[in-house]
C-alpha positions as CSV (number, residue, x, y, z in Angstrom):
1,X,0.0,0.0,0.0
2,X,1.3,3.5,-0.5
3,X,1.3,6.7,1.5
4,X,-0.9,8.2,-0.6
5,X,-3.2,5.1,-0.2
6,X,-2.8,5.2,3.5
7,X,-3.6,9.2,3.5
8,X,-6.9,8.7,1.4
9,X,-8.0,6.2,3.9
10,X,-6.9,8.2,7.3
11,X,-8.6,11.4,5.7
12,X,-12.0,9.7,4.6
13,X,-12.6,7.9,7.9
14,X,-12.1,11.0,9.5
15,X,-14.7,13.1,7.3
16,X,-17.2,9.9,8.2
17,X,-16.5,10.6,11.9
18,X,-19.6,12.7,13.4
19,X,-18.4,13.2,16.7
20,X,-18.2,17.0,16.1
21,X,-19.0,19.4,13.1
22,X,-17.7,18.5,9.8
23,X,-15.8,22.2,9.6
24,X,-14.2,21.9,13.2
25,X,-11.7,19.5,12.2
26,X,-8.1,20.9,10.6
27,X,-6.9,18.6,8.2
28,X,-3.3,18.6,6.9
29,X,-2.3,21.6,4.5
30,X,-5.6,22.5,3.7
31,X,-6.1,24.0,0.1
32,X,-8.6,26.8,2.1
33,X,-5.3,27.8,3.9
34,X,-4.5,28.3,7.3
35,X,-7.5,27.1,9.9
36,X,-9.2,29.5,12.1
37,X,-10.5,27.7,15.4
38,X,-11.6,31.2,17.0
39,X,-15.1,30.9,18.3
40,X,-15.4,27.1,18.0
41,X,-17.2,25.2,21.2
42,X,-14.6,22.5,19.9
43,X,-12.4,21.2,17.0
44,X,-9.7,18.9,16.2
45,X,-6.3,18.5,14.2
46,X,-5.3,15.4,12.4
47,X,-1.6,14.2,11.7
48,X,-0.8,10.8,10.2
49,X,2.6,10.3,11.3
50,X,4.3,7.3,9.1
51,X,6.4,4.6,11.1
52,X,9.0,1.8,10.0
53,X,8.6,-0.3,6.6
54,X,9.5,-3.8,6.8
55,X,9.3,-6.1,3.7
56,X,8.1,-9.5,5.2
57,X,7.6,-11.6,2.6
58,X,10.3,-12.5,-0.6
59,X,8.2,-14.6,-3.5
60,X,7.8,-12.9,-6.9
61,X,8.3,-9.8,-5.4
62,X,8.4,-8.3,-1.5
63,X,4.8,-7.6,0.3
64,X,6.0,-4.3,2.4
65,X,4.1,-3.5,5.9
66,X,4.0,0.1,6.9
67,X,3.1,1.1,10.0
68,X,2.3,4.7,11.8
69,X,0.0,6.6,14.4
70,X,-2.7,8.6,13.1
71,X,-3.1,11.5,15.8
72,X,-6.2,13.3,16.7
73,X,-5.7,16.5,18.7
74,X,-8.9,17.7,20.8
75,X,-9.1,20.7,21.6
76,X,-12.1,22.7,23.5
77,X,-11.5,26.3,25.6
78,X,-9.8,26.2,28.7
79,X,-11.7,26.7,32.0
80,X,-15.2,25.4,30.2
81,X,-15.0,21.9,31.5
82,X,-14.0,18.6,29.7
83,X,-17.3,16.4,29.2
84,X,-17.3,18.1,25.6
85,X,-14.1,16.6,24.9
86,X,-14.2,13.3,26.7
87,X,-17.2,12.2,24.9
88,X,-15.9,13.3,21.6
89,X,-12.5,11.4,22.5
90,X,-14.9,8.4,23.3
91,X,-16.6,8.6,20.0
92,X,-13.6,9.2,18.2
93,X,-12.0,6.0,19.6
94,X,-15.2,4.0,18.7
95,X,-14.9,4.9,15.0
96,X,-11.0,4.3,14.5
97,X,-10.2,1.8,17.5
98,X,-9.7,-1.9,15.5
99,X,-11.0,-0.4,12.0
100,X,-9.7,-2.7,8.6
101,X,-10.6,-1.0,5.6
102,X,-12.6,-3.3,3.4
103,X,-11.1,-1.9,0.3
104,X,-7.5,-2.8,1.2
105,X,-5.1,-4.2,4.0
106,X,-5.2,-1.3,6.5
107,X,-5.9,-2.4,9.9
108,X,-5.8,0.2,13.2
109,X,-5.1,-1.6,16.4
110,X,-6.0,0.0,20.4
111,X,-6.1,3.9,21.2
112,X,-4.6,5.7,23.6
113,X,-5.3,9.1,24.9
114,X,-2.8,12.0,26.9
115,X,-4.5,15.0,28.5
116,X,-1.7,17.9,27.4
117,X,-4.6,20.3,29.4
118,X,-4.4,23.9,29.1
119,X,-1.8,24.5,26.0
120,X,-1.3,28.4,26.4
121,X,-3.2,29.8,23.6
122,X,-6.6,29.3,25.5
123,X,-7.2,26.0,25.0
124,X,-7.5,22.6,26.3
125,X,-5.8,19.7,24.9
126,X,-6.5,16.3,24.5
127,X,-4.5,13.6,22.1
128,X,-5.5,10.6,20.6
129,X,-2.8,7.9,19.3
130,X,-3.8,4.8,17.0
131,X,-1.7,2.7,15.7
132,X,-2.3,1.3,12.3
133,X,-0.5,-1.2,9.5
134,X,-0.7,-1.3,6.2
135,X,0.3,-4.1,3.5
């Protein structure tokens, strides 16, 4: 599978995920240019962060496995509570927590989450980790 496989996939399971508004979510150099959180009750930004490459199989040619994290920042305003947050994190780990992708062999394995808190520009922070691996 390639990157650009792998990125198709990331991105389109996010856009299915309704755990907040469709607009709140920052996606990776967006053609719309720089996103503007101001005045959002709460939003999210999504990296996929490639890991090793392995080649595990030698036939008529090498099968390669690539792995990586796909990472889901939460963010909601500081000082307005967390339920917001800790049910979207809960929803978000329900749609990407053990997904395959029927259209190809992409599998994400268990999420983990890290409460960052307050992050200094007004907000609170909350990050999601899944890994995933491709073939």
């Amino acid at each position: 599978m390639t990157f650009e496989q792998i990125r198709a996939i990331v991105i389109g399971r996010m856009q299915h995920w309704a755990g907040i508004p469709a607009d709140a979510v920052d996606y990776p150099n967006p053609l719309k240019g720089p996103f503007d959180p101001a005045g959002k009750p709460i939003w999210a930004r999504l990296a996929d962060v490639p890991g090793l490459s392995s080649a595990q199989e030698i036939g008529i040619g090498p099968c390669v496995r690539r792995t990586g994290i796909i990472i889901v920042q939460l963010f909601v305003p500081s000082y307005k509570g967390t339920l917001a947050i800790t049910k979207a994190a809960d929803t978000l780990v329900e749609h990407f927590q053990f997904y395959s992708d029927p259209a190809g062999p992409f599998e994400c394995y268990a999420a983990s989450a890290s409460t960052i808190g307050d992050d200094g520009h007004g907000w609170y922070q909350v990050n999601l980790s899944i890994p995933y691996r491709a073939y």
